[in-house]
C-alpha positions in Angstrom: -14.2 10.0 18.8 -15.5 13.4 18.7 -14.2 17.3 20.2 -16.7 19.9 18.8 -17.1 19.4 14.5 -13.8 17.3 14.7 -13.9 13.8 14.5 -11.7 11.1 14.0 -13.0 7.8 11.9 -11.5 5.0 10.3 -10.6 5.1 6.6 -12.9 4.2 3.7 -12.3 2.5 0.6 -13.7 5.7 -0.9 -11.1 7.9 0.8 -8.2 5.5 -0.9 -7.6 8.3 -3.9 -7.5 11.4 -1.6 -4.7 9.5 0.1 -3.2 8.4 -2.9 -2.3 12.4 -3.0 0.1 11.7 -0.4 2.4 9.5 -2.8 2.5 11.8 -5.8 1.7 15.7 -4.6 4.7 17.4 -2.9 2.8 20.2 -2.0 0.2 18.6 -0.3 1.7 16.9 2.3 4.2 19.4 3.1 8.1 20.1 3.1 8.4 19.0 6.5 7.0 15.4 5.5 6.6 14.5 2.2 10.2 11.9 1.7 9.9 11.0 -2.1 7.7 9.1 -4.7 6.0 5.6 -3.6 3.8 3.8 -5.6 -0.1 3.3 -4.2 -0.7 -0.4 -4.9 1.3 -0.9 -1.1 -1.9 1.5 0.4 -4.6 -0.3 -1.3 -3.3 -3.5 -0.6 -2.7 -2.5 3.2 -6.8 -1.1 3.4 -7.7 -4.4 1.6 -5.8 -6.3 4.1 -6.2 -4.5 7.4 -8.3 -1.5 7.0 -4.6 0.5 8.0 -5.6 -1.1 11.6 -3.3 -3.5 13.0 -1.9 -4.4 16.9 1.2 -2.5 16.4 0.1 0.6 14.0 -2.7 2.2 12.1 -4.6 5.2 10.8 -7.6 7.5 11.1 -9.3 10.0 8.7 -9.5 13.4 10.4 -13.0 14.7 9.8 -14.9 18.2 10.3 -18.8 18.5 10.3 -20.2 20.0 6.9 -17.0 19.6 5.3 -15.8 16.2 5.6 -11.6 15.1 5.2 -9.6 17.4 6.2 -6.5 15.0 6.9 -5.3 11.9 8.8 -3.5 10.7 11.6 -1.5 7.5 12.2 0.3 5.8 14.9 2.7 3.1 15.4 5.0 1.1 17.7 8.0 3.0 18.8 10.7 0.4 21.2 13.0 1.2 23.9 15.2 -0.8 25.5 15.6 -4.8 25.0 12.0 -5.6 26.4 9.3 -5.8 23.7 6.7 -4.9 25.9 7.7 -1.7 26.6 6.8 0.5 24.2 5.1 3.8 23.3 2.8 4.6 20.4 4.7 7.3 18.1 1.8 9.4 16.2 2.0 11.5 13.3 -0.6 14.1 11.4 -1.0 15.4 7.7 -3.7 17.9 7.6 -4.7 19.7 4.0 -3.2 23.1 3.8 -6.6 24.7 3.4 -7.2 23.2 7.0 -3.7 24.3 8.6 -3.1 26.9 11.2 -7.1 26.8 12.4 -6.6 24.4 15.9 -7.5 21.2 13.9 -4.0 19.9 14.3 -3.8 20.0 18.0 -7.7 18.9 18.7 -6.9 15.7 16.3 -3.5 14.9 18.3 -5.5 15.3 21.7 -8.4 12.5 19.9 -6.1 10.7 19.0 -4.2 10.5 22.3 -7.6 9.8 24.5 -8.3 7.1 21.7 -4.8 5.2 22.6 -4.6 5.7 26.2 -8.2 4.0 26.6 -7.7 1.3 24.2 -4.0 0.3 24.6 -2.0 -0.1 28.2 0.3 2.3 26.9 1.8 4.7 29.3 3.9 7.1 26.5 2.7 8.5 23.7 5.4 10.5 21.2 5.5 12.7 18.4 8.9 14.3 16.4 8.9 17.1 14.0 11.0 19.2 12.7 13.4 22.5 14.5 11.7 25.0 12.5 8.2 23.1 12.2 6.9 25.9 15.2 3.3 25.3 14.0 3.5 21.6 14.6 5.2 22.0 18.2 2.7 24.6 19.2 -0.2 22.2 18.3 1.6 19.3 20.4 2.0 21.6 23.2 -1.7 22.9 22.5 -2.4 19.5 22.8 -1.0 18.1 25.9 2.2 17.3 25.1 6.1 18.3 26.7 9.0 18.7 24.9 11.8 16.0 25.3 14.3 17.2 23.9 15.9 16.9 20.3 17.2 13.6 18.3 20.2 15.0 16.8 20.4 13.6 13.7 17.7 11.0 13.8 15.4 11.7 9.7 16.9 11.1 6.9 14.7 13.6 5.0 15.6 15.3 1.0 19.3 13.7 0.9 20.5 14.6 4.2 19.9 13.8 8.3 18.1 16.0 9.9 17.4 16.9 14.0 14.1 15.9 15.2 12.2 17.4 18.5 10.2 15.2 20.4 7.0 15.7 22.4 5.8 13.3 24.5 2.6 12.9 26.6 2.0 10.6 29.5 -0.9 8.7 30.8 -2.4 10.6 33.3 -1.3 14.1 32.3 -3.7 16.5 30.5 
């Protein structure tokens, strides 16, 4: 899946120590993400296992021409109501702060969005960030996506609950 330089790929055994960034740097992943120290040897295992692509979740490395990793994205099964089959992929993004505030964000949310409308029979997709994350909810919106509304009290995020917004996008809408 390509837009312009940006492309989305599947993850490499040789991107597993980039990643590994993710459980020990704070700074990298961001305040609005990062939710404490985990060891790596449950990501390794994972790629060795799956590749970090299953039926009900997976990832992607977020990749510019001439420059190469710039971040990922993921997604995963998000239920409502009592019948299993009616779900909606929730997504997520971490982009490098070099790479922040450029329109990589919202291009990589729109891939990934064509990517799971033409390979699932999904009808939803969602995202959540949080109140003050304005950058991320401009990006959404950038990329398709409506505001719901906000989960009042729905992370559990640096020792206390926090509100979430959530964006959705439906099949069919651009």
């Amino acid at each position: 899946m390509k837009m312009g330089d940006l492309r989305l790929r599947p993850v490499r055994e040789s991107d597993l120590d980039w990643l590994d960034r993710y459980t020990f740097d704070e700074d990298f992943l961001g305040q609005d993400t990062w939710s404490g120290f985990t060891g790596t040897q449950n990501q390794r295992r994972r790629f060795a296992e799956t590749g970090f692509l299953t039926a009900s979740d997976g990832r992607l490395v977020i990749d510019l021409a001439d420059t190469g990793p710039i971040g990922i994205v993921l997604w995963y099964r998000k239920f409502y109501g009592p019948n299993e089959a009616a779900f909606c992929w929730g997504i997520g993004i971490s982009l490098w702060p070099e790479h922040r505030g450029r329109g990589h964000g919202s291009a990589a949310q729109r891939l990934l969005a064509d990517y799971l409308f033409a390979h699932s029979t999904v009808r939803r997709i969602e995202a959540d960030t949080l109140p003050e994350n304005i950058a991320e909810q401009r990006a959404l919106e950038k990329a398709g996506f409506q505001r719901d509304g906000v989960f009042r009290g729905a992370w559990f995020l640096r020792g206390r609950w926090r509100d979430c917004v959530v964006y959705s996008l439906l099949r069919g809408e651009s």
